[in-house]
N, C-alpha and C positions, 0 to 999 in steps of 0.2 A: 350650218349643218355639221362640218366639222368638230365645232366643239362642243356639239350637243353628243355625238360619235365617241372623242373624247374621253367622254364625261364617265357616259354610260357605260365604256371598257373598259377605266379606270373603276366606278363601280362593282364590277364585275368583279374584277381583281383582288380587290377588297372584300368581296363577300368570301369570293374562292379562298383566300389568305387565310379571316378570321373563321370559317366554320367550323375547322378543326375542334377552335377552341370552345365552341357553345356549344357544340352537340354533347347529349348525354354518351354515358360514357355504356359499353356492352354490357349486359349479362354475366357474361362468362367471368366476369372480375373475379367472385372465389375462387371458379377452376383455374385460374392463373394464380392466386396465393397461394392454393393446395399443392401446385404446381411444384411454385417454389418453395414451398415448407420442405414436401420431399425430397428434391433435390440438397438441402439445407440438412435433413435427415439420413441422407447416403453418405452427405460428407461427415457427420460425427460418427458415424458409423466407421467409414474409412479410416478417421484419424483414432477413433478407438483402437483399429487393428492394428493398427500402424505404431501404435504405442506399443501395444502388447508385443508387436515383432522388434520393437527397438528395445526393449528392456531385455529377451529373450535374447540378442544379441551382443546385448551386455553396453550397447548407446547410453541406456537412460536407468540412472540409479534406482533402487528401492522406492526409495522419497518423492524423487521427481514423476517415477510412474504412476504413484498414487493419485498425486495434486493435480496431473494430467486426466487420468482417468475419472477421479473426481467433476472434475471444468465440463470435462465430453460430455460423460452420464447425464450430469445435472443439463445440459444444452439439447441434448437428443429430450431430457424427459416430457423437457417444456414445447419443444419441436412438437411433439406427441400427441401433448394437451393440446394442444392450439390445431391438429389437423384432426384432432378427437371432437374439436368444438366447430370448427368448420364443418366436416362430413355428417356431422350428428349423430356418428355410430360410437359404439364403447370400446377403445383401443386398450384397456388397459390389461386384458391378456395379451395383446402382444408385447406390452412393455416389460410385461415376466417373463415373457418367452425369451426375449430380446436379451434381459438380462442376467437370464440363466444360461443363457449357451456361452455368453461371455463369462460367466464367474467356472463355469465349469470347461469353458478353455475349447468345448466343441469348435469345429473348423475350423480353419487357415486361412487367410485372403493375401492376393498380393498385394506389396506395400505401394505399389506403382498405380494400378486400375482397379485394384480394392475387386475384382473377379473373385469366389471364390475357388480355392485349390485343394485337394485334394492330399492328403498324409506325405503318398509316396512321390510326389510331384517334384521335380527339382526346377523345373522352370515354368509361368505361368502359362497355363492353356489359350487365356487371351491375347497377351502382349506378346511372350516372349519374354519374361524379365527373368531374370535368376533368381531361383528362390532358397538360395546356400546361407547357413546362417551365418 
């Protein structure tokens, strides 16, 4: 009786172990890529501004700002397409929107938590960071 007991609990254990792995997998899977597209979307976004505040302070040359901003854009665009093809909506006004407020220099964001800041700001409204150039 024992090691029919045994057996069976060991069994058990084994199923409990392997289910994980056999059961299908949720639903939600794209709104977890979408997820993460955006998230992946706010960081080119950040590292966009964050260039533009380093070149403005004189960090990152002419040259190097370009080939930066170049790498970003081109990263955010395809970010874009791919949460434009998951959602099935047409994001490509926001991609001109997107890219007009940066070629015309609209807003500030801190280079810290990428918040945006406002002209006369000297420290971020969210963090606290200094925004001295």
């Amino acid at each position: 009786m024992t090691v029919f007991a045994n057996i069976l609990l060991t069994g058990l254990v084994i199923a409990f172990v392997l289910y994980p792995l056999f059961r299908r997998q949720p639903a939600s899977e794209p709104d977890g890529r979408l997820q993460e597209l955006r998230l992946k979307q706010a960081t080119a976004y950040a590292m966009l501004n964050e260039i533009a505040s380093d070149h403005e302070a004189g960090k990152l040359s002419e040259k190097d700002c370009r080939e930066l901003e170049t790498k970003y854009r081109q990263e955010a665009d395809g970010i874009l397409k791919e949460i434009d093809l998951l959602s099935g909506g047409d994001l490509s006004g926001e991609i001109e929107k997107g890219v007009r407020q940066l070629r015309r220099g609209k807003g500030r964001f801190c280079s810290q938590c990428g918040a945006p800041v406002k002209p006369g700001d000297r420290f971020c409204p969210q963090c606290g960071r200094s925004l001295a150039r």
